[in-house]
KOLMI-819307 format. One record per atom (N, C-alpha, C): residue in three letters; x, y, z. Coordinates in pm, whole numbers, plus 50000, padded with zeros to 5 digits. Example, Ala and Ser with C-alpha at 12.3 -4.5 7.8 and 13.67 -1.06 7.14 Angstrom:
ALA513194943150780/ALA512304955050780/ALA513204967050780/SER512854977550708/SER513674989450714/SER512905000350787/
//
This chain:
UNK691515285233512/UNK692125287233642/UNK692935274833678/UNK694045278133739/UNK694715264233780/UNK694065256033856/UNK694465245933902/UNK694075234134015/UNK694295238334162/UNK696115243334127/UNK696865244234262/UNK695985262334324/UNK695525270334228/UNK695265279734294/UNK693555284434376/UNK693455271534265/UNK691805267634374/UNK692235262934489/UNK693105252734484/UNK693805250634638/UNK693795252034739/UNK694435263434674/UNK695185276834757/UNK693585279734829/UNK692855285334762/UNK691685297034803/UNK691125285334970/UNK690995275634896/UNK690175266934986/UNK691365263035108/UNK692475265335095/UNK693665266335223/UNK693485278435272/UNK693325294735208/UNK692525306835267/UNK691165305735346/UNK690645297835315/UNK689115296135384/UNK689285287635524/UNK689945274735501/UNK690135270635626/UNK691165271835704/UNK692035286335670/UNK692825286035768/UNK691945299135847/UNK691205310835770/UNK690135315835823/UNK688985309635921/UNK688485296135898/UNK687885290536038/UNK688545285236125/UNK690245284436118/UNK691185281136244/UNK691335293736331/UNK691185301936229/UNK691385315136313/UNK690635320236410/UNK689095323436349/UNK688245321536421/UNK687615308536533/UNK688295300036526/UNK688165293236594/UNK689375298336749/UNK690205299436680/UNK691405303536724/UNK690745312536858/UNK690125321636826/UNK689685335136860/UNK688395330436971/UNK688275321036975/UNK686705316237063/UNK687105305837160/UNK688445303637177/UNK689015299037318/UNK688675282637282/UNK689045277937161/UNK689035265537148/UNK690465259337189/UNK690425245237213/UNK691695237337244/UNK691625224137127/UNK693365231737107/UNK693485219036980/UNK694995208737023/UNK695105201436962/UNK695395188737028/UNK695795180536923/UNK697375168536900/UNK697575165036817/UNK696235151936820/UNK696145148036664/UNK695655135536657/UNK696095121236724/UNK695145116536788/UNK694975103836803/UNK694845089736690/UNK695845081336750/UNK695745069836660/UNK694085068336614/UNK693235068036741/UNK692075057836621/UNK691175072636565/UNK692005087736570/UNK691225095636510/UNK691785095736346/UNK692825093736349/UNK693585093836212/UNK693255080636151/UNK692575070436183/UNK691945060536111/UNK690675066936058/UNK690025075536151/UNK688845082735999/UNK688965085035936/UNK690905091735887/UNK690755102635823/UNK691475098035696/UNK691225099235571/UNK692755094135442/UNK693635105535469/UNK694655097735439/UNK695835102235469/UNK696835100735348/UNK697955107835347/UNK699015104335227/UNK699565091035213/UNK699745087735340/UNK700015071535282/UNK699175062035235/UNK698135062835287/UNK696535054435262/UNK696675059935057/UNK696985068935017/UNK697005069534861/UNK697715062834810/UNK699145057434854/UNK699945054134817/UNK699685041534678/UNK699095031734778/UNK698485019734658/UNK697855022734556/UNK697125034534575/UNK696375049134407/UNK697165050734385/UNK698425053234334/UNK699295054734278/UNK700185069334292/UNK699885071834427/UNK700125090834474/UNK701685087734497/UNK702335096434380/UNK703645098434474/UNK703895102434572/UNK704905100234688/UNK705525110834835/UNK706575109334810/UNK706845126734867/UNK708575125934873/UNK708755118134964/UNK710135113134964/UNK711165105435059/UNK710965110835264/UNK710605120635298/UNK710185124235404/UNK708615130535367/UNK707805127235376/UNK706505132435347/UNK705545134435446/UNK706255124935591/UNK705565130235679/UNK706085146935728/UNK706795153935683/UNK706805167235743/UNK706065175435639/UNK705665170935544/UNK704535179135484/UNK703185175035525/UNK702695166435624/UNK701545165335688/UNK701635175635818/UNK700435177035859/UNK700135189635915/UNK698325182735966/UNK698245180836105/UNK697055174436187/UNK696245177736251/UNK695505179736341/UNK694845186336467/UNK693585178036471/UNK693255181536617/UNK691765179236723/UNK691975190936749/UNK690535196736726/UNK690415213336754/UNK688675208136852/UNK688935214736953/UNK687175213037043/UNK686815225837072/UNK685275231137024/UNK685485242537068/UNK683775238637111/UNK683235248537227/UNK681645244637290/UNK680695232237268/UNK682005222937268/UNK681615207937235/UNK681545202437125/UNK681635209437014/UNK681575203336865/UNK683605196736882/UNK683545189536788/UNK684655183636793/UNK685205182436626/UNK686515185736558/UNK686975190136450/UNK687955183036445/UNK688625171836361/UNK689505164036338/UNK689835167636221/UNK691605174536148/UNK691685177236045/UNK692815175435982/UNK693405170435907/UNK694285165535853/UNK694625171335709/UNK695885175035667/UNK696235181135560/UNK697595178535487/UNK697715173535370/UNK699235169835303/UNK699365179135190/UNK700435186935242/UNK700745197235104/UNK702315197535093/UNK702765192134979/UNK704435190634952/UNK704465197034803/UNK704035206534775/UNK703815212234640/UNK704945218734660/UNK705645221634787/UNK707475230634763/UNK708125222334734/UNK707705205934782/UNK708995200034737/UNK708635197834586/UNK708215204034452/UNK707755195334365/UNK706165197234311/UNK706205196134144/UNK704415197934139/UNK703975180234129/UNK705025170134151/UNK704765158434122/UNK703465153034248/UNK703675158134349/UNK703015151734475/UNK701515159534508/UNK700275152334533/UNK699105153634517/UNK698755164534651/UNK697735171734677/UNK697465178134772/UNK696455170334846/UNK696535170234978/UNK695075159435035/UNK694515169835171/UNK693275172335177/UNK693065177335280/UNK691575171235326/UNK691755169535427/UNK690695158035545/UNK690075164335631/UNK689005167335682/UNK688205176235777/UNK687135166135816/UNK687135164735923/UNK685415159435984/UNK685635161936115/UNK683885173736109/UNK683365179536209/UNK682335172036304/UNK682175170036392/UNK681355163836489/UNK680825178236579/UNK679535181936524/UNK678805191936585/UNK677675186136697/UNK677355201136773/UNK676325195036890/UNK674795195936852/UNK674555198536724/UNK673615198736634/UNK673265201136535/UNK672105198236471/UNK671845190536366/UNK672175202836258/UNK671285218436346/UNK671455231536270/UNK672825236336269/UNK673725233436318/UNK675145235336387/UNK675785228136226/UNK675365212736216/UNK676085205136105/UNK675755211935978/UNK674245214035981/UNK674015217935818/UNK674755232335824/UNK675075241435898/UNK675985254335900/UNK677265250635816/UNK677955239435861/UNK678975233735884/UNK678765229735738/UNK678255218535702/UNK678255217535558/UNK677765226335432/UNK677045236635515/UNK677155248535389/UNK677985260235442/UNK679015260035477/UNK679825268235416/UNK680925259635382/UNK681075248535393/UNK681855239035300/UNK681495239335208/UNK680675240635129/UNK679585243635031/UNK679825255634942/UNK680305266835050/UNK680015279534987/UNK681355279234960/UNK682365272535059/UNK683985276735030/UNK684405272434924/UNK683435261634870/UNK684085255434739/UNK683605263934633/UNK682625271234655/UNK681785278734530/UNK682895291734491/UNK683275297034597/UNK683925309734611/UNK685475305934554/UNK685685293434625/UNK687365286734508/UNK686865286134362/UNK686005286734316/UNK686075284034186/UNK686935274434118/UNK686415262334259/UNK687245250134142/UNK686265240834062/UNK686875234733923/UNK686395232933828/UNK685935217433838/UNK684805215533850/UNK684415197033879/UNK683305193233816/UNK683335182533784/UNK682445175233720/UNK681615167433844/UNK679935172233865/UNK679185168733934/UNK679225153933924/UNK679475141133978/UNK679305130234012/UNK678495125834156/UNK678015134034217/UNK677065126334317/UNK676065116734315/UNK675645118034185/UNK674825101934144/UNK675415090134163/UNK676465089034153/UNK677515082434134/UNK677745069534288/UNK678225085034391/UNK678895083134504/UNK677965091034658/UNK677335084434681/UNK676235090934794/UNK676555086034912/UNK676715088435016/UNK676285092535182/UNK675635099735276/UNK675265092635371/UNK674725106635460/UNK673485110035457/UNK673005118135503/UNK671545131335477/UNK671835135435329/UNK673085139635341/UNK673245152035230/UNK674705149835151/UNK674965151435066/UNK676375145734968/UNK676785151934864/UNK677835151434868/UNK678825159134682/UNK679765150934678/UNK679825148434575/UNK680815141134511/UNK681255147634347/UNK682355156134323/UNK682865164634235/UNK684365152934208/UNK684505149834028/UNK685455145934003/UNK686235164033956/UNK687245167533996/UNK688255181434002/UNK689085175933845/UNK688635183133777/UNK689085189633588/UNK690315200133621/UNK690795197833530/UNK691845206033468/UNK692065208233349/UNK692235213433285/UNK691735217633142/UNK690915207133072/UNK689955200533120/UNK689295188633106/UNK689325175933125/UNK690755174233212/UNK690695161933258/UNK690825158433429/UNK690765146833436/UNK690485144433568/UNK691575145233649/UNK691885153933798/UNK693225156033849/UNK692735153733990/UNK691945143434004/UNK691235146934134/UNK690435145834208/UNK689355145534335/UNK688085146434336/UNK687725155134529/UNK686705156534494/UNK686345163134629/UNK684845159334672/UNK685055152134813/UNK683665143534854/UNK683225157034982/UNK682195159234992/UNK681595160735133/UNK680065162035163/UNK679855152535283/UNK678875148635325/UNK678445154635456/UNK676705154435513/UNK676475159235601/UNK675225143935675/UNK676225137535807/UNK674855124935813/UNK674865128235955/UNK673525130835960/UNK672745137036117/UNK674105149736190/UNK674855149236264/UNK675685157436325/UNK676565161436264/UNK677365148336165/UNK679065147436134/UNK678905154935997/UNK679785161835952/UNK680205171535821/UNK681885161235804/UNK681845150435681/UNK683005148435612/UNK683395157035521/UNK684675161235489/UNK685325165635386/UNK686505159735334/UNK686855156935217/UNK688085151935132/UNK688225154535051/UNK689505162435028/UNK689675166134860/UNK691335160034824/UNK691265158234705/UNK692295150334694/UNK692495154934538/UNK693635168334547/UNK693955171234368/UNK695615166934324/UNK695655167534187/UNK697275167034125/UNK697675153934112/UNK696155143834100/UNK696765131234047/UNK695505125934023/UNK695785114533911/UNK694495106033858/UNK694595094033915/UNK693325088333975/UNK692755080134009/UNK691505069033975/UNK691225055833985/UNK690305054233982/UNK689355052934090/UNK688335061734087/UNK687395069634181/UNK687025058034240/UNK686285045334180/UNK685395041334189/UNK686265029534319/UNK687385024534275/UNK688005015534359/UNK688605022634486/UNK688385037734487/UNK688495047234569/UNK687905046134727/UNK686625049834600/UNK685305046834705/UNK685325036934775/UNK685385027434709/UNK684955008334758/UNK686485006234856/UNK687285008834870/UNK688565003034902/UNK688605015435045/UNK688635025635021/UNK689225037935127/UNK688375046835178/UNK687535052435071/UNK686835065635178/UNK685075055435220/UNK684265052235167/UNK683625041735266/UNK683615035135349/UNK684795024235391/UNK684785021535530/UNK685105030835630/UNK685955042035585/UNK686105049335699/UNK684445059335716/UNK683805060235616/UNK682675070135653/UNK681635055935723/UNK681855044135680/UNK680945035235782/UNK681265032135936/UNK683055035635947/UNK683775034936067/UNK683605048436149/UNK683275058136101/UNK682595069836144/UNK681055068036174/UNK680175060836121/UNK679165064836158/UNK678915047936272/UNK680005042836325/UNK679895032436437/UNK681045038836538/UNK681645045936502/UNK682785057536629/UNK681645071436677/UNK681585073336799/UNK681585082536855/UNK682865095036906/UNK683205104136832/UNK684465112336848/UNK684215114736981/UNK685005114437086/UNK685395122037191/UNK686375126237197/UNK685915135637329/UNK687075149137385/UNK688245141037406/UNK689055150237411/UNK690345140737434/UNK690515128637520/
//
């Protein structure tokens, strides 16, 4: 199966909980400066070695979504029209009003990845956070194009997937997605 069409499935799934969200009288809202510091972003890859096209901010795509108090910060870079050169990045962290609310939240993140049938090499030994953790390096006909983290610590559900380019994971971790999951768990998200 391709990379880009696991993608895809997992861009079907969460545009299905926008919807439904959509549908339950939530209010969404562009991002805030210190909310987009939780989140990696396409430029934050840049020093990994991620190409962007020449305008790359119009292939980002953002939101604060609040719906019965849980709070949803989500961030997404897809420039695969301009090009198969440029990586896909998509960013999600949920701030629920409980604990049964989060683990919901991280299993069907869970299940959405099962149902994409994308292809990863279990590394969570590796790379741990949280209560609860995955850490998948994303294969393509056996090699590495990728990886997809998500965690569940007391309330907050992180998600990051990051395919269509090789990286080293490890200076990944240590350099970009750790301080922001330690800068998350010393931020309290609020309502707008």
């Amino acid at each position: 199966m391709k990379l880009l069409s696991a993608s895809r499935r997992l861009l079907v799934l969460s545009a299905g909980a926008v919807l439904f969200s959509a549908l339950g009288g939530c209010a969404s809202t562009p991002l805030q400066p210190q909310d987009t510091a939780l989140l990696v972003t396409a430029a934050d890859l840049e020093p990994f070695g991620a190409a962007l096209p020449a305008h790359f901010p119009t292939f980002e795509q953002s939101s604060k979504t609040e719906l019965l108090g849980s709070i949803e910060l989500e961030y997404q870079f897809d420039a695969r029209a301009a090009g198969s050169a440029y990586p896909y990045l998509y960013s999600t962290i949920n701030r629920e009003t409980t604990v049964s609310s989060a683990v919901a939240a991280y299993g069907a993140i869970k299940a959405g990845l099962g149902i994409a049938d994308i292809e990863a090499r279990d590394d969570s030994e590796r790379f741990r956070y949280g209560d609860w953790s995955y850490f998948g390096t994303l294969l393509h006909h056996g090699e590495a194009r990728g990886f997809v983290f998500y965690m569940r610590d007391e309330l907050t559900v992180y998600l990051l997937m990051v395919s269509g380019m090789h990286m080293e994971v490890d200076q990944l971790w240590e350099q970009l997605l750790l301080p922001r999951l330690e800068m998350l768990n010393r931020t309290r998200l609020s309502s707008r």
